[in-house]
C-alpha positions as CSV (number, residue, x, y, z in Angstrom):
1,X,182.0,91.7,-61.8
2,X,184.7,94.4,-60.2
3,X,183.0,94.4,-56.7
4,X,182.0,90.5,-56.8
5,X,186.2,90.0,-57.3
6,X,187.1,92.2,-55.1
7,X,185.3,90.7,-52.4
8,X,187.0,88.4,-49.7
9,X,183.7,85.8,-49.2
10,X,184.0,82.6,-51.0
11,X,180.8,82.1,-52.9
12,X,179.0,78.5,-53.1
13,X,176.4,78.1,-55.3
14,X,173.4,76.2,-54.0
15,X,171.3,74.0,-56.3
16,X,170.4,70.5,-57.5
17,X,169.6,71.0,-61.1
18,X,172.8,69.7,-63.1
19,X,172.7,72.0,-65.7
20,X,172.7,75.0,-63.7
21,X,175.1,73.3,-61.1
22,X,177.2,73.1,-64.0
23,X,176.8,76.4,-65.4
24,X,177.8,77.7,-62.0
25,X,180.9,75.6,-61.7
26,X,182.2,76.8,-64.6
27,X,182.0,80.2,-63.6
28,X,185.4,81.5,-61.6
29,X,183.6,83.5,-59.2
30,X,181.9,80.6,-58.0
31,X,184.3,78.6,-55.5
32,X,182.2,75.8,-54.5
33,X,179.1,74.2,-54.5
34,X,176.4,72.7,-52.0
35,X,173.0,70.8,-52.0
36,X,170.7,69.1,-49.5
37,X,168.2,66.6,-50.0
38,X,165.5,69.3,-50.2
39,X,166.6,70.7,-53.3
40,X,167.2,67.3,-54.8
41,X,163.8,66.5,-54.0
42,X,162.5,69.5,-55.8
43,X,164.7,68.7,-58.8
44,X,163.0,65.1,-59.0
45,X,166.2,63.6,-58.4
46,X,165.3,59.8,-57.1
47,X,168.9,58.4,-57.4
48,X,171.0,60.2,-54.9
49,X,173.9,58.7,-54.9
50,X,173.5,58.4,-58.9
51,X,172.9,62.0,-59.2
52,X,176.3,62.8,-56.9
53,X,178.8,60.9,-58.9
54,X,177.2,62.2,-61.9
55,X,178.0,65.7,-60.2
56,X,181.0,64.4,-59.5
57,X,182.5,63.8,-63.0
58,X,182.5,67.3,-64.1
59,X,183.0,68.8,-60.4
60,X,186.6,67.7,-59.9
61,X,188.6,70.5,-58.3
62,X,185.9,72.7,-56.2
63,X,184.6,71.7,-53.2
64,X,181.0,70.3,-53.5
65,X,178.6,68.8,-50.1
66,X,176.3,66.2,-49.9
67,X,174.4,65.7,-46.8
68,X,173.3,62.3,-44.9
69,X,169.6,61.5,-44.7
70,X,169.4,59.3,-41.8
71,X,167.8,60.4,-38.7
72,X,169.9,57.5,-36.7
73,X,173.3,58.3,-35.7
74,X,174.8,55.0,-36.5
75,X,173.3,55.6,-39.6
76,X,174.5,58.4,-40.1
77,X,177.9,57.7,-39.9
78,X,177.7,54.6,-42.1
79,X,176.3,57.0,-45.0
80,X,178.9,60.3,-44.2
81,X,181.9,57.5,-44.8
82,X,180.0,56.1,-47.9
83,X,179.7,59.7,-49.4
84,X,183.2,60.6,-48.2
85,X,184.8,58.3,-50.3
86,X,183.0,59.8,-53.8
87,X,185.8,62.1,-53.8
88,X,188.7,64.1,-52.3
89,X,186.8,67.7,-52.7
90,X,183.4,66.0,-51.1
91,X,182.0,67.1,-47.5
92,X,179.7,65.8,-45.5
93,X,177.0,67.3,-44.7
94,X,175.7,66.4,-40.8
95,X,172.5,68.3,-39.2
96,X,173.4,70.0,-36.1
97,X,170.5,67.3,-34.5
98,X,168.1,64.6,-35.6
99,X,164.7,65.3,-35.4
100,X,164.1,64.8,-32.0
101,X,166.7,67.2,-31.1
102,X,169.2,65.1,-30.0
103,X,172.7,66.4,-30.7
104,X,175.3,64.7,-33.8
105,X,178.2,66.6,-31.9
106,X,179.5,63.2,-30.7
107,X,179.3,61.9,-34.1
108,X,181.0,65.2,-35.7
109,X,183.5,64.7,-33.5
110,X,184.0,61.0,-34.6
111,X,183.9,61.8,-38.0
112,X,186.0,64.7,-37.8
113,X,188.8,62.6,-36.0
114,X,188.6,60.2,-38.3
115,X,189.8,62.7,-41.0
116,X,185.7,63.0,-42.5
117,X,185.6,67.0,-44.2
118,X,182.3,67.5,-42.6
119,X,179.6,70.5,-43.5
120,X,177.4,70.9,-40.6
121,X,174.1,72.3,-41.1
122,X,170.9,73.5,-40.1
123,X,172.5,75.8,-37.0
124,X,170.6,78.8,-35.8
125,X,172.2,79.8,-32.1
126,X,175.4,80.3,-31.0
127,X,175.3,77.7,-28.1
128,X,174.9,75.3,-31.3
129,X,178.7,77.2,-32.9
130,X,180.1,76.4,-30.0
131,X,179.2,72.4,-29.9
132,X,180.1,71.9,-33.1
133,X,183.1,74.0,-32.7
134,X,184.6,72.1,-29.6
135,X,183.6,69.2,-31.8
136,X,185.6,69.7,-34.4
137,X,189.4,68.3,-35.3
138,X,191.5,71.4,-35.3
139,X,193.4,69.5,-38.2
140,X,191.3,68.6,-40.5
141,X,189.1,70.9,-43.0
142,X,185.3,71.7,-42.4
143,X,182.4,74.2,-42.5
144,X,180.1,75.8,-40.0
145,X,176.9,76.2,-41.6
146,X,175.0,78.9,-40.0
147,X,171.0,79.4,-41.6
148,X,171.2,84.0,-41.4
149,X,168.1,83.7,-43.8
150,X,165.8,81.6,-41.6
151,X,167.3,83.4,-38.3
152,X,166.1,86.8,-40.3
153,X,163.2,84.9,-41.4
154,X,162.4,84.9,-37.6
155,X,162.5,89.0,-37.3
156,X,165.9,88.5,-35.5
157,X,168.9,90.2,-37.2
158,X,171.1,87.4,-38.2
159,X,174.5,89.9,-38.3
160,X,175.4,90.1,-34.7
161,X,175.0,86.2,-34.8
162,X,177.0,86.1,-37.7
163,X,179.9,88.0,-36.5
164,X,180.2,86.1,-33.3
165,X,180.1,82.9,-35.2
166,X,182.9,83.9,-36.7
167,X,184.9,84.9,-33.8
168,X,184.2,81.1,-32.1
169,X,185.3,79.2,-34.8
170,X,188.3,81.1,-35.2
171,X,189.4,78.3,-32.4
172,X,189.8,75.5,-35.3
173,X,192.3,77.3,-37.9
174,X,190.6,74.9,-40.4
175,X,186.7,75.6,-39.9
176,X,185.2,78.5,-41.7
177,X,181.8,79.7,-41.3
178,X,179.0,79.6,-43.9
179,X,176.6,81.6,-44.2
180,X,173.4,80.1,-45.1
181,X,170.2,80.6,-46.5
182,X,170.5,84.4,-47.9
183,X,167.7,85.7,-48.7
184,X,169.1,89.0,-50.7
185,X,171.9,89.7,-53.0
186,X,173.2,91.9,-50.1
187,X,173.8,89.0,-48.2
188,X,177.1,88.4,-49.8
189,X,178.3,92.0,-48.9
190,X,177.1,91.4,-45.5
191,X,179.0,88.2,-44.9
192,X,182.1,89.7,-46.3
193,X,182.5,92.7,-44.0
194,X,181.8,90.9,-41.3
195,X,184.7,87.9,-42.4
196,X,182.4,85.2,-42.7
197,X,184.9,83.1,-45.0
198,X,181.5,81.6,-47.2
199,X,178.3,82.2,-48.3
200,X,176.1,79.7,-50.2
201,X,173.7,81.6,-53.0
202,X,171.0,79.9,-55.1
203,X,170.9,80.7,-58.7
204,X,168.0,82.9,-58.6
205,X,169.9,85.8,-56.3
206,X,173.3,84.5,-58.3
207,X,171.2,86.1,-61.5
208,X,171.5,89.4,-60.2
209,X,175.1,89.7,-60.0
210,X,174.7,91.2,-63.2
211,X,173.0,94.5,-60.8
212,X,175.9,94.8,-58.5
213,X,177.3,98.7,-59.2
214,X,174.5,99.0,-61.8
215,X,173.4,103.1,-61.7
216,X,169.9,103.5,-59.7
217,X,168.6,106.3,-61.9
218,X,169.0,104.1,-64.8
219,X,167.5,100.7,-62.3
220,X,164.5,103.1,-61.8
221,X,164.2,104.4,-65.6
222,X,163.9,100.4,-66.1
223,X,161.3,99.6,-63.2
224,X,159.3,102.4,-64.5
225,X,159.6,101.5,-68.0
226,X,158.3,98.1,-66.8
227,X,155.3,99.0,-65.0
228,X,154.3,101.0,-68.3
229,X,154.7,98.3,-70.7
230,X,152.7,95.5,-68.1
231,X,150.1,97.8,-68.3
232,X,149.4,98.5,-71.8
233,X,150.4,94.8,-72.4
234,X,147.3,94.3,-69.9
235,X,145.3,96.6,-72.0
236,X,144.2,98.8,-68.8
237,X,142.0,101.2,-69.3
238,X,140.1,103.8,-66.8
C-alpha cells in the first residue's frame, strides 16, 4: 500500500452494503464514505433513514453522504435539514438539478448559508462547477461532485474537465472537488496529479489495490496461467 499512502487524493469508498461499508471504514486508507439512493436500491435497503443511522453508529469520525430523493425543491430542503441533523460528519447530498433540469443552486446556496455541509452531485460541465461554486458559502465545508466516469463514458476525456474543476473551486477555500464515478483503478492516480482533493471508489476497483506496483511479468505469468487452467477446467479439446 506504499503508493496508495503516498498519494495526496482522499479516497471515499462508495457502497450501500453495511458489511462492506464497514469493512472499508475500518481501513486507514479509506477517508470517507458515500452512497446514493441507487446503490441503496440495489442493496434492497427499504428503510433509508433506518439504514443511515444504522451506518451511523459505527461511522462516527469519517465523513459519510447521504443524498435527498425529492424532485421538489421545498422538499428537498426539508429532507437535507432532516439528514443533516444524523450527525456532525454527515453531508448532504443535492443533485446539481431535478429532473426537469431546473437548477438546486438557489437552494445550495440556502443550505450552504445556513451552515448545511452539502455534497453536490450528478455534475458533468464546467458551466454546472461554476453555479454551484458561486453558490457555495466560502465558510462552511462541502464537496463538488464531478461524474469523470460517465463524462468518459461519453468518449469525452474527463481530465481536462477535471483539472479546470479544480482550478474554479479553488474560489471557496472549503470546497474540494470529487471525482466521481471512476471507472479504473487508474482513476485515483489520475485525480491525484491533477489535485483533485477526492475521489469516490466502489469496492470492486478498491479490490485491486492489492495490484498497485505489482510486477507485469509476474501479472502476465498469472493471466496466462489463468487462461490455461479455464481451459482444461472446460475440457477443450480440438
Amino acid at each position: 500500500m506504499n503508493l496508495i499512502d503516498s498519494l495526496k487524493v482522499k479516497i471515499f469508498a462508495d457502497g450501500a452494503d453495511k458489511i462492506g461499508m464497514i469493512n472499508m471504514y475500518n481501513k486507514n486508507y479509506i477517508k470517507g464514505l458515500t452512497t446514493n439512493p441507487t446503490l441503496m436500491n440495489k442493496a434492497g435497503i427499504t428503510d433509508y433513514e433506518g439504514f443511515a443511522k444504522d451506518i451511523l453508529k459505527i461511522v462516527t469520525d469519517k465523513p459519510i453522504s447521504f443524498e435527498v430523493f425529492s424532485d421538489e425543491l421545498p422538499e428537498m430542503k426539508r429532507q437535507a435539514l432532516k439528514i443533516a441533523q444524523w450527525g456532525d460528519n454527515v453531508y448532504v447530498k443535492i443533485p446539481v438539478t431535478n429532473t426537469k433540469r431546473f437548477s438546486t443552486c438557489p437552494l445550495i446556496k440556502e443550505l450552504s448559508d445556513m451552515g448545511v455541509k452539502l455534497n453536490i452531485t450528478a455534475i458533468m460541465t464546467l458551466e454546472q462547477v461554476r453555479d454551484v461554486v458561486s453558490s457555495l458559502n466560502s465558510g462552511i465545508s462541502s464537496y463538488v461532485s464531478v461524474f469523470a466516469g460517465r463524462v468518459a463514458d461519453t468518449g469525452v476525456d474527463p481530465i481536462p474537465l477535471m483539472a479546470e474543476a479544480v482550478k474554479i473551486t479553488r474560489q471557496k477555500p472549503n470546497a474540494e472537488v470529487i471525482w466521481a464515478s471512476p471507472r479504473e483503478l487508474l482513476n485515483i492516480f489520475h485525480a491525484d496529479q491533477i489535485g483533485c482533493q477526492i475521489i469516490t471508489v466502489t469496492n470492486d476497483i478498491l479490490k485491486k489495490l492489492v495490484l498497485v506496483g505489482y510486477d507485469l511479468d509476474s501479472y502476465s505469468l498469472d493471466t496466462v496461467k489463468m487462461f490455461y487452467n479455464d481451459a482444461t477446467t472446460a475440457g477443450f479439446k480440438l
